[in-house]
N, C-alpha and C positions, 0 to 999 in steps of 0.2 A: 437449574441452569442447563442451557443448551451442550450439549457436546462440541469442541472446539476438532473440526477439520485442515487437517496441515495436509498443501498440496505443496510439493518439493517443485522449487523452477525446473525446466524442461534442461536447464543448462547451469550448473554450478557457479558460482559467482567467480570462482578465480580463472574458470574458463572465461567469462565473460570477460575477465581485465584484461586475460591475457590475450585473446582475439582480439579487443580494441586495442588494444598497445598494438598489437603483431600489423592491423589494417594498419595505424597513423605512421607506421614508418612510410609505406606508401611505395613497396617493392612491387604490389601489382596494385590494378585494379580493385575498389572495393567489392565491386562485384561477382570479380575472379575467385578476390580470396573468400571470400564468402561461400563459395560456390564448393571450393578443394575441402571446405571445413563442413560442406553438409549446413549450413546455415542457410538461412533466405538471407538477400541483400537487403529489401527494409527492416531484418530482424537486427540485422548487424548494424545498419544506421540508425536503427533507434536506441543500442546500446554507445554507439558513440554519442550520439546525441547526449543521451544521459549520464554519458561518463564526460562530457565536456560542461556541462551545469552542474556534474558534479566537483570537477574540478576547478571551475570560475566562478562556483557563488554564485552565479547570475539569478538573475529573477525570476525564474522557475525555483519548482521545487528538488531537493534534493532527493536521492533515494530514499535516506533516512527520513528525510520530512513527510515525503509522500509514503511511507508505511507507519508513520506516526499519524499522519491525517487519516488515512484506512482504519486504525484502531481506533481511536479515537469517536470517529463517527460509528465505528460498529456500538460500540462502548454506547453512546446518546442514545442509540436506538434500543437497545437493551436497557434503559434507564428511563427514558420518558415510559412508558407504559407501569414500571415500577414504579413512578413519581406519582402518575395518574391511580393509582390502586392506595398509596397512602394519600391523599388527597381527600379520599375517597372517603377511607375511612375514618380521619380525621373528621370529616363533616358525619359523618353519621354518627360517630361517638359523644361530641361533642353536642349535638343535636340533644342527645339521649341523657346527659348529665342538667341541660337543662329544663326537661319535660317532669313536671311535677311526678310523683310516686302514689 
């Protein structure tokens, strides 16, 4: 098996609630605040975005669902070629028990 690569987010997650809670009060500008905390402004709307699907269920996907879809798909792609190689040898074996001696 492959070696499994862990890149840490650029921004810890409880920083992340906490700057979208701290924007939705709405003392300034998202752009402003954004700006005092060293964030880009669509970094910080794409984390509101996200923390408002996360909160509403809406019909996008959730945080958790979209890194359960990420696994998952890595997971199939690491499995179909393992499926393909038993496959494989299943027909050649199989082949070989039938071929007279």
């Amino acid at each position: 098996m492959g070696r499994k690569c862990f890149v840490p987010a650029a921004h810890p997650i409880e920083f992340r609630q906490r700057a979208v809670e701290l924007a939705r009060k709405g003392d300034k500008p998202v752009s402003v605040f954004a700006e005092d905390r060293s964030i880009s402004d669509s970094c910080l709307r794409s984390w509101m975005r996200q923390a408002d699907t996360d909160d509403n269920g809406a019909a996008k996907l959730t945080s958790v669902e979209k890194k359960e879809l990420s696994d998952l798909r890595r997971r199939t792609r690491q499995l179909e070629p393992e499926n393909e190689i038993l496959k494989r040898a299943t027909a050649y074996f199989s082949q070989e028990s039938v071929l007279p001696k």
